[in-house]
SEGUSE-505667 format. One record per residue (C-alpha): x, y, z; residue in one letter; residue number from 1. Coordinates in nm, 3 decimals. Layout:
BEGIN
> X|Y|Z|a|NUM $
...
% end
This chain:
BEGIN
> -3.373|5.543|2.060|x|1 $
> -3.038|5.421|1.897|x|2 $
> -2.863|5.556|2.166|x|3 $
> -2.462|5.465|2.120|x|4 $
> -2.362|5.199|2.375|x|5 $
> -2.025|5.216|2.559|x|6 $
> -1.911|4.854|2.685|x|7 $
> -1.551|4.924|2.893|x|8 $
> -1.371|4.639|3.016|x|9 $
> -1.525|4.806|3.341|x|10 $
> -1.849|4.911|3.253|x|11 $
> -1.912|4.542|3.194|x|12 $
> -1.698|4.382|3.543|x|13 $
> -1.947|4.614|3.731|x|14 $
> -2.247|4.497|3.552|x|15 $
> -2.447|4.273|3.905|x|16 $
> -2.749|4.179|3.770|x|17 $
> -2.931|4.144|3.400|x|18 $
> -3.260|4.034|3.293|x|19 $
> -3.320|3.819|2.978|x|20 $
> -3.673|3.827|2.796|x|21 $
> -3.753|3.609|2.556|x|22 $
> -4.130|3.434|2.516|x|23 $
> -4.144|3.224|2.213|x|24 $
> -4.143|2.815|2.089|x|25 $
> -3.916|2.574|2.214|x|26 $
> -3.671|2.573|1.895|x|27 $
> -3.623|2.954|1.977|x|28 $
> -3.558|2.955|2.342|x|29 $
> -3.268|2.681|2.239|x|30 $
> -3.187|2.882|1.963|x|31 $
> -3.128|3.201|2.215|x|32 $
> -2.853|2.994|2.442|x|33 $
> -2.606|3.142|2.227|x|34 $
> -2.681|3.485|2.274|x|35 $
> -2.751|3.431|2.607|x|36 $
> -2.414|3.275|2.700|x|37 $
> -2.260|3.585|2.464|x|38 $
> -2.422|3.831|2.726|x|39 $
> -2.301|3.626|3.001|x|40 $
> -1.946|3.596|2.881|x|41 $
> -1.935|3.972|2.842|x|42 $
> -2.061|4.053|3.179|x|43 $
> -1.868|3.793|3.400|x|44 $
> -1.983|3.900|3.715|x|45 $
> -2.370|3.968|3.674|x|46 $
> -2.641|3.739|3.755|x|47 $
> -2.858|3.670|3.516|x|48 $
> -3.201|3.622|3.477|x|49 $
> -3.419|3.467|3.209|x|50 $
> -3.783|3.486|3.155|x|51 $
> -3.961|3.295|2.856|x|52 $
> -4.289|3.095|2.758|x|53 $
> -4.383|2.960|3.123|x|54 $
> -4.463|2.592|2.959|x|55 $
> -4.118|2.603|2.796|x|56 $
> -3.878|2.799|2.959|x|57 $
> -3.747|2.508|3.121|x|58 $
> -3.552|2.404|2.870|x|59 $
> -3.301|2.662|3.026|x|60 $
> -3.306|2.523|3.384|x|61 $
> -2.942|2.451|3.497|x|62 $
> -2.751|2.639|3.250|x|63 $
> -2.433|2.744|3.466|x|64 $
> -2.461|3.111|3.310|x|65 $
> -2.809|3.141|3.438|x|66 $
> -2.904|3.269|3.811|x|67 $
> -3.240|3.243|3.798|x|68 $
> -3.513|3.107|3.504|x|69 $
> -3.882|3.165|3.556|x|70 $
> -4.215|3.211|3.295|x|71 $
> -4.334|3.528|3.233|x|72 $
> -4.662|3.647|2.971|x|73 $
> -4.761|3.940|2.832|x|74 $
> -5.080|3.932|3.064|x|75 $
> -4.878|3.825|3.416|x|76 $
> -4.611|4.149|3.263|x|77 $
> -4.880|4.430|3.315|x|78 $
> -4.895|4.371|3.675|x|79 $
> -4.525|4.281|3.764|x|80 $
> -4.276|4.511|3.882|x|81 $
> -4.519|4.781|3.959|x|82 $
> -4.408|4.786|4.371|x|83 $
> -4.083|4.878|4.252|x|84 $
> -3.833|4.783|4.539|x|85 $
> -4.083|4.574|4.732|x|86 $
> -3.997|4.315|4.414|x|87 $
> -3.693|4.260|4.437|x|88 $
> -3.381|4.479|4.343|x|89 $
> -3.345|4.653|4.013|x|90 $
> -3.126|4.528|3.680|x|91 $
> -2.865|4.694|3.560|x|92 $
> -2.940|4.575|3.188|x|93 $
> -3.198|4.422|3.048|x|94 $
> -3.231|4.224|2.664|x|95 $
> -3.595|4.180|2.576|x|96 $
> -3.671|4.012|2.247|x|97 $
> -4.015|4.041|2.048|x|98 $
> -4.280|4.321|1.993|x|99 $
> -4.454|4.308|2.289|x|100 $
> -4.503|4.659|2.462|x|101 $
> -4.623|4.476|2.783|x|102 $
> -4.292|4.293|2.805|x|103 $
> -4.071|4.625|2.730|x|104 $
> -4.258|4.797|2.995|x|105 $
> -4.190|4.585|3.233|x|106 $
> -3.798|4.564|3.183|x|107 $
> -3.839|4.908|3.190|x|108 $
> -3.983|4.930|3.527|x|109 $
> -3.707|4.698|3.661|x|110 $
> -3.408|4.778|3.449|x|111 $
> -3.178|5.068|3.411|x|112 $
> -3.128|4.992|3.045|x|113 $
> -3.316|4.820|2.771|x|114 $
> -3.219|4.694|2.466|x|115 $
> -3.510|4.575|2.233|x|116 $
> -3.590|4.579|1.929|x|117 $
> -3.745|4.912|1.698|x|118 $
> -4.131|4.900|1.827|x|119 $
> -4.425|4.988|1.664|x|120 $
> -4.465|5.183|1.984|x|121 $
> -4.272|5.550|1.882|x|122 $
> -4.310|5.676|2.250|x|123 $
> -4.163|5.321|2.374|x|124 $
> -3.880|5.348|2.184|x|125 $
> -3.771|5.658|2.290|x|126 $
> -3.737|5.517|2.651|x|127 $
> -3.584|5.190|2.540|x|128 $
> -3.105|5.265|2.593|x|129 $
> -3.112|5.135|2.230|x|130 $
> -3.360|5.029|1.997|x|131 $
> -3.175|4.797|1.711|x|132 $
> -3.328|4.684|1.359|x|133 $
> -3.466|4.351|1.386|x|134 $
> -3.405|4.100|1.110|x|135 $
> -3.639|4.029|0.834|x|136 $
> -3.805|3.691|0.909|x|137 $
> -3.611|3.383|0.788|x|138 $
> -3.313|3.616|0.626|x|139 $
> -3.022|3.422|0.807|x|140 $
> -3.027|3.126|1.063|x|141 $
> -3.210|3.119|1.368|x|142 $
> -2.900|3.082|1.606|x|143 $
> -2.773|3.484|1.369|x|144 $
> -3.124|3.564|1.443|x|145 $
> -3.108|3.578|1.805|x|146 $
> -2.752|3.688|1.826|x|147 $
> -2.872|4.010|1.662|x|148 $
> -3.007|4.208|1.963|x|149 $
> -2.701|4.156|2.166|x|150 $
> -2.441|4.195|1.894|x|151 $
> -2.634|4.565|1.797|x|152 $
> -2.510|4.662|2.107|x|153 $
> -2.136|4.539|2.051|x|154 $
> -2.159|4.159|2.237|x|155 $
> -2.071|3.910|2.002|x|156 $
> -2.074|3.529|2.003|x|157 $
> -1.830|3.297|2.146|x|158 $
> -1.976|2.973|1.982|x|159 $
> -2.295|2.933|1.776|x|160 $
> -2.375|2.590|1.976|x|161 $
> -2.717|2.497|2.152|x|162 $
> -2.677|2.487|2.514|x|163 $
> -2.859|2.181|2.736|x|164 $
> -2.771|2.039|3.089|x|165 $
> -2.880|1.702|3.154|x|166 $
> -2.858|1.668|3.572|x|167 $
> -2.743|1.359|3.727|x|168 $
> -3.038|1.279|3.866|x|169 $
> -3.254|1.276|3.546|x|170 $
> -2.985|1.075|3.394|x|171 $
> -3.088|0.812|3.652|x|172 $
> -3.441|0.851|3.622|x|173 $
> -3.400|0.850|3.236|x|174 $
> -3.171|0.498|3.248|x|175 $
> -3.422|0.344|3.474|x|176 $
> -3.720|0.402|3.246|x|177 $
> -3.586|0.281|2.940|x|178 $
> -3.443|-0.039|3.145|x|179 $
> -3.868|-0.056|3.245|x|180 $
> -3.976|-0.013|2.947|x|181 $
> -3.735|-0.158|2.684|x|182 $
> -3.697|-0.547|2.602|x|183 $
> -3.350|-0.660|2.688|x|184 $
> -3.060|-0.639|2.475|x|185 $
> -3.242|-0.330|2.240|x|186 $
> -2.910|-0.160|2.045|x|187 $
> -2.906|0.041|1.873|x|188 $
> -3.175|0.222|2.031|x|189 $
> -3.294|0.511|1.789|x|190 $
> -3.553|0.825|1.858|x|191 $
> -3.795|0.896|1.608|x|192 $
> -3.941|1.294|1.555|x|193 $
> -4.245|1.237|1.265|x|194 $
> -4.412|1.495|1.282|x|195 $
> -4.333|1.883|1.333|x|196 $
> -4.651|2.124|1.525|x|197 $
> -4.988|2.097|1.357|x|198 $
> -4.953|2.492|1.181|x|199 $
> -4.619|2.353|1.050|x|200 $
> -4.731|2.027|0.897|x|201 $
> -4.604|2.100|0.561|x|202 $
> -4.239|2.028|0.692|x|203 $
> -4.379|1.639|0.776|x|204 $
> -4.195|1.363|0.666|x|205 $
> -4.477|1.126|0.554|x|206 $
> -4.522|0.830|0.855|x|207 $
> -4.544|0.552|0.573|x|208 $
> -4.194|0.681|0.484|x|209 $
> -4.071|0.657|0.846|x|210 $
> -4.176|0.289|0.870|x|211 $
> -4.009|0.198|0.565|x|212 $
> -3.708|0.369|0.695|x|213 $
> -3.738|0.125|1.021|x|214 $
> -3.801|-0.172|0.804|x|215 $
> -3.495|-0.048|0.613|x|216 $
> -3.262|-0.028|0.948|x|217 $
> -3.412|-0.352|1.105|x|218 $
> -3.281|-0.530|0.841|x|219 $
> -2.922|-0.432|0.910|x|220 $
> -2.983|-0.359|1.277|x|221 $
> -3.251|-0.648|1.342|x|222 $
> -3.232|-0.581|1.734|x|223 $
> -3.294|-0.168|1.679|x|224 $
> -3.559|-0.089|1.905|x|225 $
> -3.722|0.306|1.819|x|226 $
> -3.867|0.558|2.042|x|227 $
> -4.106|0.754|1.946|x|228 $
> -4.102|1.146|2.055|x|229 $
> -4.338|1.409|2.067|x|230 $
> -4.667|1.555|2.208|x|231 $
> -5.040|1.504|2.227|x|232 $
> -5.059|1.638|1.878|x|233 $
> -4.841|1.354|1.718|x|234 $
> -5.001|1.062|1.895|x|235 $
> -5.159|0.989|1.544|x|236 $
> -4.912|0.948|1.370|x|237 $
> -4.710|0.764|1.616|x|238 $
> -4.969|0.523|1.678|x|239 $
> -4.944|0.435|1.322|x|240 $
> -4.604|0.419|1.327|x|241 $
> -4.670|0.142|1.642|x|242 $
> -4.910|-0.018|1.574|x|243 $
> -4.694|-0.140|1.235|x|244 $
> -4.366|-0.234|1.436|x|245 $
> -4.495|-0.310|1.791|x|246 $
> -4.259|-0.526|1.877|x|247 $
> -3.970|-0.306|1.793|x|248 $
> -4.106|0.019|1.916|x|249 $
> -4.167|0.231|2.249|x|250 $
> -4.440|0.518|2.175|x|251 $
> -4.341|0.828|2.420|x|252 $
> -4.549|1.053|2.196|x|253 $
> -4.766|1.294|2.475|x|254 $
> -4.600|1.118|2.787|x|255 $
> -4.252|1.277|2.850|x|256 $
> -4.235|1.645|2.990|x|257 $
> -3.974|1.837|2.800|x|258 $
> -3.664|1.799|3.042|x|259 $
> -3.767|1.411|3.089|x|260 $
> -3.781|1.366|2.724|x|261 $
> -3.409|1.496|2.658|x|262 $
> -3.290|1.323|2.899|x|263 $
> -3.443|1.019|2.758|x|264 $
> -3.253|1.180|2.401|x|265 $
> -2.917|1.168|2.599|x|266 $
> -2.941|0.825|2.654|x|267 $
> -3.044|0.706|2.289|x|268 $
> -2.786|0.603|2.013|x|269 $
> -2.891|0.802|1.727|x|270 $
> -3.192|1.019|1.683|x|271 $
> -3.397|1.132|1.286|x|272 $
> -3.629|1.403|1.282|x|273 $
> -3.852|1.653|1.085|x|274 $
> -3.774|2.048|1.165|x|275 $
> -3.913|2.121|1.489|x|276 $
> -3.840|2.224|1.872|x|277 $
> -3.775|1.842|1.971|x|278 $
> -3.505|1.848|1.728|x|279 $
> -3.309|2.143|1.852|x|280 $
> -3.331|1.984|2.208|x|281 $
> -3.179|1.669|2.112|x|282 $
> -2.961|1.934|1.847|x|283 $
> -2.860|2.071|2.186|x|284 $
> -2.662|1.747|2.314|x|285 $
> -2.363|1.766|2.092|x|286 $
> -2.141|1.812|2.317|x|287 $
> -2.249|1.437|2.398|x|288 $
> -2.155|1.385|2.043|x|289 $
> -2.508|1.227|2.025|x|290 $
> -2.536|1.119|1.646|x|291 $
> -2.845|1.298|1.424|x|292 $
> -3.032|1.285|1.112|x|293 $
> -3.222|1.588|1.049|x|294 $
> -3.510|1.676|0.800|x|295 $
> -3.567|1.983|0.631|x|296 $
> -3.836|2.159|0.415|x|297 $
> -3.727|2.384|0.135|x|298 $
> -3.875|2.677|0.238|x|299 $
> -3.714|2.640|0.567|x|300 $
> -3.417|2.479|0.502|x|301 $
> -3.098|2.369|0.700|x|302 $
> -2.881|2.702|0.617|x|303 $
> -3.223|2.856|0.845|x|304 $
> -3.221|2.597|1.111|x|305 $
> -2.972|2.343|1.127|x|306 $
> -2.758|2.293|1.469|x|307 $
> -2.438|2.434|1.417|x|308 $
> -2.089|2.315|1.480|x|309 $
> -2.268|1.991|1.590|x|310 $
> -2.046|1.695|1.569|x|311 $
> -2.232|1.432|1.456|x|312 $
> -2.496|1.607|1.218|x|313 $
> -2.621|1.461|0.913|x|314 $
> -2.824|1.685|0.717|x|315 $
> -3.117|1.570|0.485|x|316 $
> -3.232|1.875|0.263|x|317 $
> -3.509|1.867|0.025|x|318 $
> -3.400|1.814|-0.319|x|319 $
> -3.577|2.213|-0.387|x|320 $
> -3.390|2.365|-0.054|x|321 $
> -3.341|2.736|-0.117|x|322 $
> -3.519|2.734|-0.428|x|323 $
> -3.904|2.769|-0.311|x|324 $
> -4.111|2.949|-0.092|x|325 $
> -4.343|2.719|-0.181|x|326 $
> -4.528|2.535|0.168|x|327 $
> -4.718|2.335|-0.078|x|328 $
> -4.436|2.129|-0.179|x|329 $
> -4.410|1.770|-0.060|x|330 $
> -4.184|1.610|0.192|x|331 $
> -4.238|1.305|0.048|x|332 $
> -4.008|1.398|-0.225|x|333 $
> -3.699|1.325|0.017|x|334 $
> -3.631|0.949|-0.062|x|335 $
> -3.636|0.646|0.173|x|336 $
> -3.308|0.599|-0.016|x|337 $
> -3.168|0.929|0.134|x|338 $
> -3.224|0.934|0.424|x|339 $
> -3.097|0.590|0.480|x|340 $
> -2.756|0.713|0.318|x|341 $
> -2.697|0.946|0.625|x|342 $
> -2.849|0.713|0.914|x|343 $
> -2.626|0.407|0.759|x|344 $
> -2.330|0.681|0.833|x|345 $
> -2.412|0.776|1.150|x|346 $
> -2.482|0.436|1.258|x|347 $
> -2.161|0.291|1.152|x|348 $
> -2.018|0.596|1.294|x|349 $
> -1.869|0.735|0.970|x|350 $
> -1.793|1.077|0.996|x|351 $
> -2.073|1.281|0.802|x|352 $
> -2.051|1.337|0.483|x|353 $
> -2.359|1.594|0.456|x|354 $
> -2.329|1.876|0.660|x|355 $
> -2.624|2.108|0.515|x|356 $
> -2.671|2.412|0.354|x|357 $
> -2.385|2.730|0.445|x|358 $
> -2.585|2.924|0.763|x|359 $
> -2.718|3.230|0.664|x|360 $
> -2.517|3.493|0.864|x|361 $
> -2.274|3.351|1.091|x|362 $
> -1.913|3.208|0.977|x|363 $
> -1.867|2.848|1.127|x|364 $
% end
């Protein structure tokens, strides 16, 4: 445990092949492309490989720095790796994430070194090639958060931005829906995130709010057409949401998979949204400089959360952000009025003029 890395110039050139763990949300696995590119960019010559949550891990399908992406559970991780070279070749390095001693024990089997996280496992530790101090829960932003495994170990960041690859291919599938299912002539064409996951509802926006909002830019924009995002779980609220502005709005709530639904994102001209993991994948197309309005709760708010160096951001904090731990406060207290300040900006295309909260532990 806490063993003293070396990284050489070529220690790290002869570095083949590294395995990435990380099994967690959506808005996390984006959240890790910057410490996964970091470990990348520091060992130029491995291949890497990333497990994560198997329903989400595609997110990180096509990322140039990437080998090979596949799912992997803490159930599926007892049983793997246990043939040893009849599996497939050994890592040189491995970066696991988490507390999960199923997950640590099998980078162990198939890794020369591991770098994790202290464990509540003392015997586990003590066969992990370092063993850093994770951070305390919400005590910087979730980009710093990630970056902390790798940089215990001496890699540090190159940017702090989400990374996303749209293919070709779904860009044509993605322009030929929304030619389907659009009227004609629909500009600007906005994406609508109401509602964050169901243990997480406290950081919803309230729907009437979001219709007034669309009344608000219809009658500046009277040809706006708005998609609605989401899964199963928000189909309530959407349908309100429709069934109010039918004629101006396309309900995708529980019918895109996740790479079809960014790739929808990418073709959209502005997108507002609560705090949540569809948020960080449209977050994740600034290099598109893809225009967005983001929402955020005062116990969570955008120092924690917000993309960074995003070029087109507009940040709506609660009046309270920073000040409460309170989940109990209301979202409703952000104002029609506000949040119709920043998407008047950003549809306009005036640069932003609210940026957010400082991030907690990185400079940008």
């Amino acid at each position: 445990m806490n063993k003293a890395p070396l990284f050489g110039s070529a220690e790290a050139l002869a570095v083949k092949r590294i395995l990435i763990i990380n099994v967690t949300r959506i808005g996390d696995t984006l959240l890790n492309t910057p410490a996964i590119r970091a470990i990348a960019h520091h060992f130029p010559n491995a291949a890497i490989t990333c497990l994560g949550h198997a329903k989400r891990v595609e997110v990180l399908q096509h990322l140039p720095y990437l080998a090979k992406v596949g799912g992997i559970d803490k159930k599926s991780a007892r049983f793997r790796g246990r043939l040893g070279p009849l599996t497939g070749e050994r890592y040189d390095w491995a970066f696991v994430w988490g507390n999960d001693d199923a997950l640590h024990h099998y980078a162990l089997r198939k890794s020369d070194r591991v770098v994790g996280y202290v464990q509540r496992n003392s015997s586990l530790n003590q066969r992990l090639f370092h063993a850093a101090v994770e951070p305390a829960l919400y005590s910087m932003h979730g980009v710093a958060m990630q970056l902390a495994l790798p940089l215990s170990v001496g890699i540090g960041a190159n940017a702090y931005t989400l990374d996303y690859v749209v293919t070709v291919d779904e860009t044509v599938i993605a322009r030929a829906k929304l030619q389907a299912d659009l009227p004609a002539n629909k500009k600007p064409i906005i994406g609508l995130q109401v509602a964050s996951f169901p243990t997480k509802a406290y950081r919803d926006w309230p729907i009437e709010q979001f219709i007034a909002l669309a009344v608000r830019i219809l009658k500046s924009h009277p040809n706006a057409h708005f998609l609605l995002f989401g899964g199963t779980d928000d189909q309530p609220r959407t349908k309100i949401f429709a069934d109010i502005l039918p004629d101006t709005t396309t309900d995708y709530a529980g019918n895109l998979g996740l790479r079809k639904t960014v790739a929808v994102m990418k073709e959209i001209d502005l997108y507002i949204g609560v705090d949540t993991g569809p948020t960080h994948m449209y977050g994740s197309l600034g290099q598109w400089n893809k225009p967005m309005v983001s929402m955020y709760h005062p116990t969570l708010p955008s120092a924690l959360y917000k993309p960074l160096q995003h070029p087109a951001l507009y940040v709506v904090d609660h009046p309270l952000a920073g000040t409460t731990k309170d989940e109990s406060v209301p979202m409703a207290d952000i104002s029609v009025e506000t949040v119709w300040e920043r998407v008047a900006d950003a549809l306009d295309g005036v640069p932003s003029r609210f940026p957010g909260m400082s991030p907690i532990g990185v400079v940008v």
